[in-house]
C-alpha positions as CSV (number, residue, x, y, z in Angstrom):
1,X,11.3,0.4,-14.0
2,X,13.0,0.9,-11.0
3,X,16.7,1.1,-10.3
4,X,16.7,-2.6,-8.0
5,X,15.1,-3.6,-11.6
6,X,17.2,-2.3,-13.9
7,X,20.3,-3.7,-11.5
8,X,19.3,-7.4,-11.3
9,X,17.6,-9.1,-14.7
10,X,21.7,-9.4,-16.0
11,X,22.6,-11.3,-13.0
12,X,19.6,-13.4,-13.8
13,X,20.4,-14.4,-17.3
14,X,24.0,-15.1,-16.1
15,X,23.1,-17.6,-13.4
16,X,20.3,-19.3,-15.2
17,X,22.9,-19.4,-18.1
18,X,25.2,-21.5,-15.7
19,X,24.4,-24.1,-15.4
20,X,23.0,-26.6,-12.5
21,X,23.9,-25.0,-9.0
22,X,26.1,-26.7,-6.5
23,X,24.3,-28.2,-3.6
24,X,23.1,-25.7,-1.7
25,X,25.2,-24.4,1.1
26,X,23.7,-22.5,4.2
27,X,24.3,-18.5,4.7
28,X,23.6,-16.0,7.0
29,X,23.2,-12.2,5.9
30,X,25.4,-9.8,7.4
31,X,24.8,-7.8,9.5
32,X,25.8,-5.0,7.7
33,X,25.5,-5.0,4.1
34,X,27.9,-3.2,1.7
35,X,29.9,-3.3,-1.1
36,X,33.3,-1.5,-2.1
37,X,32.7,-1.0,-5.8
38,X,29.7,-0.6,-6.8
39,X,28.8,-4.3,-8.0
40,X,27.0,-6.0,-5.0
41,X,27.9,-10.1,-4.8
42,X,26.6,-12.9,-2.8
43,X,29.7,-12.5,-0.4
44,X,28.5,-8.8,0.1
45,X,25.6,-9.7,1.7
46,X,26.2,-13.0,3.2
47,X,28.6,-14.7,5.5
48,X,29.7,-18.3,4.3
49,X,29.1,-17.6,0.4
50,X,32.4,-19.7,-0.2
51,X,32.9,-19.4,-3.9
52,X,29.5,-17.8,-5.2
53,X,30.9,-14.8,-3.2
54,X,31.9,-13.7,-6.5
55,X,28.0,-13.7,-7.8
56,X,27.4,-10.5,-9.4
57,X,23.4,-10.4,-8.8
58,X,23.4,-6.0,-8.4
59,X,24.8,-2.4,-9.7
60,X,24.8,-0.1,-6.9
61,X,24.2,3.0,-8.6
62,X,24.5,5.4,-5.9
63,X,25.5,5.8,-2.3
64,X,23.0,2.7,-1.7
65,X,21.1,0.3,-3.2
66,X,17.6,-1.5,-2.1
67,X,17.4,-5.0,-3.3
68,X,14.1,-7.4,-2.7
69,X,14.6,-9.9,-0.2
70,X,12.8,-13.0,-2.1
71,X,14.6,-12.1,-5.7
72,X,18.2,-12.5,-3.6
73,X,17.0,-15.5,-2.0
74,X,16.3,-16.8,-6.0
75,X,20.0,-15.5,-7.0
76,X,21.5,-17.4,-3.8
77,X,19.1,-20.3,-4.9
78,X,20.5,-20.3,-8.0
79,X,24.0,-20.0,-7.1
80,X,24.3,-22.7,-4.6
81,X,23.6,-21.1,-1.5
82,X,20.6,-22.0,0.8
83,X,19.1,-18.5,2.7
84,X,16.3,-19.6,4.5
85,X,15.5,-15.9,5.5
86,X,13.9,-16.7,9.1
87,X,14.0,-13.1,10.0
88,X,11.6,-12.3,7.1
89,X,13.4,-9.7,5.7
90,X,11.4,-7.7,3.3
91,X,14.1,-5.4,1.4
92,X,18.2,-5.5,2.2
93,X,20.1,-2.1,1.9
94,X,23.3,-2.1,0.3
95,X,25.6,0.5,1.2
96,X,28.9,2.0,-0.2
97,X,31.8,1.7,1.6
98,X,31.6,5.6,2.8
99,X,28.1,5.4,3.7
100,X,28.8,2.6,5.9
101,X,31.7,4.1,7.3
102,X,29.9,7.3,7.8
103,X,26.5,5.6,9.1
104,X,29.1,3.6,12.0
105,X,30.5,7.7,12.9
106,X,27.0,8.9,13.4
107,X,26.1,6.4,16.6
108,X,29.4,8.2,18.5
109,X,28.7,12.0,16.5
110,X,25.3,13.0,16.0
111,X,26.3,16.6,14.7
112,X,29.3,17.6,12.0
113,X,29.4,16.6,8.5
114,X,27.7,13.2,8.9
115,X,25.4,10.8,5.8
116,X,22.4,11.0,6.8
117,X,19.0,9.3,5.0
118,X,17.5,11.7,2.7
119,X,14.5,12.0,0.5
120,X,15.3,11.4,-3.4
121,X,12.5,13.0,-4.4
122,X,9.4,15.4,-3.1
123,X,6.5,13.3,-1.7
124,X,2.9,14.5,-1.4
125,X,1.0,14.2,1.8
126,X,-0.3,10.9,2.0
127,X,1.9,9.2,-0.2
128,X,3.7,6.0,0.4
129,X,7.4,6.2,1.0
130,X,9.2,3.4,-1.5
131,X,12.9,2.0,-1.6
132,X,14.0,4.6,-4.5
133,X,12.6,7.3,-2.5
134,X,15.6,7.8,-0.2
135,X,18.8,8.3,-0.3
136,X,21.8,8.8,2.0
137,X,23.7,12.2,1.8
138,X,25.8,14.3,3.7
139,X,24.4,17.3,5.8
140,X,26.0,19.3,8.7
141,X,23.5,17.4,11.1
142,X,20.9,14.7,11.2
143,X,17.8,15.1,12.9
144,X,17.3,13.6,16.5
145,X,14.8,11.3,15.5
146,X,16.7,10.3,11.9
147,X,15.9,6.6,11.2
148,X,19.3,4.5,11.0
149,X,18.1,2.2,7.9
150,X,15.7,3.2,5.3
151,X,13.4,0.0,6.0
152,X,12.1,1.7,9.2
153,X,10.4,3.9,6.7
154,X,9.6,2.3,3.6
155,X,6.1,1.6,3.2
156,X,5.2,4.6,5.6
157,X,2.7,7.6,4.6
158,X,4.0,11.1,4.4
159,X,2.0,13.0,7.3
160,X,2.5,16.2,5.2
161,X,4.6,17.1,1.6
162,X,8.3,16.3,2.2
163,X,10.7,18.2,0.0
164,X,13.1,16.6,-1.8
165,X,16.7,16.9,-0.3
166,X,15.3,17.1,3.1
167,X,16.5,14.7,5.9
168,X,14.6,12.3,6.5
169,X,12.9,12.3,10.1
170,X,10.7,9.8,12.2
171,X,8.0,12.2,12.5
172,X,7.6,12.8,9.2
173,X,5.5,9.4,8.8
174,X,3.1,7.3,10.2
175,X,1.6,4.3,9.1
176,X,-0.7,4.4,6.2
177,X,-4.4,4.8,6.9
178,X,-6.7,2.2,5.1
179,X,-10.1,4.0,6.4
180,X,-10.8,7.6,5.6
181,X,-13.2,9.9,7.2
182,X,-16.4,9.2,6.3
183,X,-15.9,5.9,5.2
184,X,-18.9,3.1,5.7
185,X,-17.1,0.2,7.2
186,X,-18.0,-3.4,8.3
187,X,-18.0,-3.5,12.6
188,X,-17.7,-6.9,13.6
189,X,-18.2,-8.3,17.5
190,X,-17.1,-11.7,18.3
191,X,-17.3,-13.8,21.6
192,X,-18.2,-16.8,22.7
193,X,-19.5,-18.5,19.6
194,X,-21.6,-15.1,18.7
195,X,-20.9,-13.1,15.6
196,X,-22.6,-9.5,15.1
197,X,-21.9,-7.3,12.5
198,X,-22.8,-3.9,11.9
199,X,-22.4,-1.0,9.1
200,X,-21.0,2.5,10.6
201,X,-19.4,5.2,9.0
202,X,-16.4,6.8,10.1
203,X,-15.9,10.2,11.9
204,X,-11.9,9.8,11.7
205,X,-9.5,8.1,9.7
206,X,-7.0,5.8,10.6
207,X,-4.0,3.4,10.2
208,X,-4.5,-0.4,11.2
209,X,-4.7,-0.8,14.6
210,X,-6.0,2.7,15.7
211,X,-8.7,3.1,17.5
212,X,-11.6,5.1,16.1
213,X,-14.7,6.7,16.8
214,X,-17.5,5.3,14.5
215,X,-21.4,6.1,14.0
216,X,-23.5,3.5,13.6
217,X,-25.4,3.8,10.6
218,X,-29.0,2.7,11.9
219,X,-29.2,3.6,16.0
220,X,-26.8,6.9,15.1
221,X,-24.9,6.1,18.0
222,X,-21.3,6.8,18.6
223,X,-18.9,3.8,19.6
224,X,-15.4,3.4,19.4
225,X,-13.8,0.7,17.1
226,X,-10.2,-1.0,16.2
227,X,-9.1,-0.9,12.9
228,X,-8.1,-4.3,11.6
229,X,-8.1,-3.6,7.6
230,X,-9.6,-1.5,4.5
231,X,-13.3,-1.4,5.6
232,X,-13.3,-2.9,8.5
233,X,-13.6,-2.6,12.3
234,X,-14.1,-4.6,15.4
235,X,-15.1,-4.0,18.6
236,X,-15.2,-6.3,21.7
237,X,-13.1,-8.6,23.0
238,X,-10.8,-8.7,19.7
239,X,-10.8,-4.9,20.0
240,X,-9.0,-5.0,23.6
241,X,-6.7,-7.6,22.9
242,X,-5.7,-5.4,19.6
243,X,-5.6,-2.1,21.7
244,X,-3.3,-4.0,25.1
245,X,-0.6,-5.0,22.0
246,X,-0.4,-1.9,21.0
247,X,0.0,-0.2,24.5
248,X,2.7,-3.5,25.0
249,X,4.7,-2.5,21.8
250,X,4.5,1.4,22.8
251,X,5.4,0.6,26.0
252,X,8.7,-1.4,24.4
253,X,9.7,1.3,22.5
């Protein structure tokens, strides 16, 4: 069981426990999330909580805590308050009150004795970055490239082992890969009301949306493919309008 787990079934009893909820009142979630002792409320992490402010729905048992996004919206729910989440926030990262302070010092001073977002623990090449697998920490620099909020990571595969205690740096991940090499995957071709599909196998791996090269499996011959998924491929017009949003999105960055 992880920590968010451990933090949140008591503030579940106690609202269920309550009694009917008030009608429910909008919020907004701050912008930046924190709490000064170490019990994260409704009014810690939104704007307008009125009296469920005082919700207890977390423990915050270090310098941050990562709560699920749809088991907050239940507590608010539950409490009275209506949080329509439109930005479709997946996780929300509580902070202490000197992480926060000290993640507000980094923008202005990127070296000295600043909190920067560690790993928790070592992770093997390949393996998927969680919530519980960061935390912030101090260090006498952070890395040029150091993410400001763990959810630019989370969910990420490790390009090689990261040792634990190590700062945590953009180029340490990449999206996971759902085809490996050597993989026989489904091609599909689509336009204009015709449907093709193929069987290749793979001479690279890659994340969704990378391009690949691919053999196919009966002419032997060597095409390039988008990845849209575990197993599969397309190629075609679906695979240019796939590869111009990612050149947009790179382009953005």
């Amino acid at each position: 069981m992880t920590r968010v787990s451990r933090a949140l079934p008591f503030a579940l009893a106690a609202l269920l426990a309550a009694g009917p909820a008030l009608a429910a009142q909008p919020v907004t979630l701050k912008a930046d999330t924190s709490d000064a002792d170490g019990m994260v409320t409704l009014g810690d992490l939104f704007d307008g909580a009125g009296a469920a402010g005082s919700v207890r729905i977390a423990a915050r048992p270090g310098a941050t805590v990562s709560l699920d996004a749809r088991i907050v919206q239940s507590l608010a729910w539950r409490a009275g308050l209506e949080w329509p989440n439109a930005e479709g926030v997946k996780r929300i990262l509580v902070r202490g009150p000197q992480a926060g302070a000290a993640n507000a010092a980094n923008a202005a001073t990127p070296r000295g004795n600043v909190e920067v977002l560690t790993y928790a623990r070592s992770l093997a090449a390949g393996e998927l970055v969680q919530a519980e697998d960061l935390v912030w920490a101090k260090m006498a620099a952070a890395p040029a490239d150091a993410p400001a909020d763990a959810d630019q990571v989370i969910g990420l595969a490790a390009k090689r082992p990261l040792r634990a205690g190590a700062a945590v740096s953009a180029r340490d991940v990449a999206a996971a890969q759902v085809v490996k090499p050597g993989e026989l995957i489904t091609v599909a071709y689509e336009d204009a009301g015709i449907s093709l599909a193929l069987q290749a196998k793979t001479l690279s791996g890659g994340a969704a949306g990378d391009l690949i090269n691919v053999q196919n499996t009966l002419s032997k011959k060597i095409i390039q493919a988008v990845v849209i998924g575990p197993g599969q491929a397309v190629v075609g017009p679906a695979a240019d309008q796939l590869k111009a949003a990612r050149s947009t999105r790179i382009a953005l960055r």
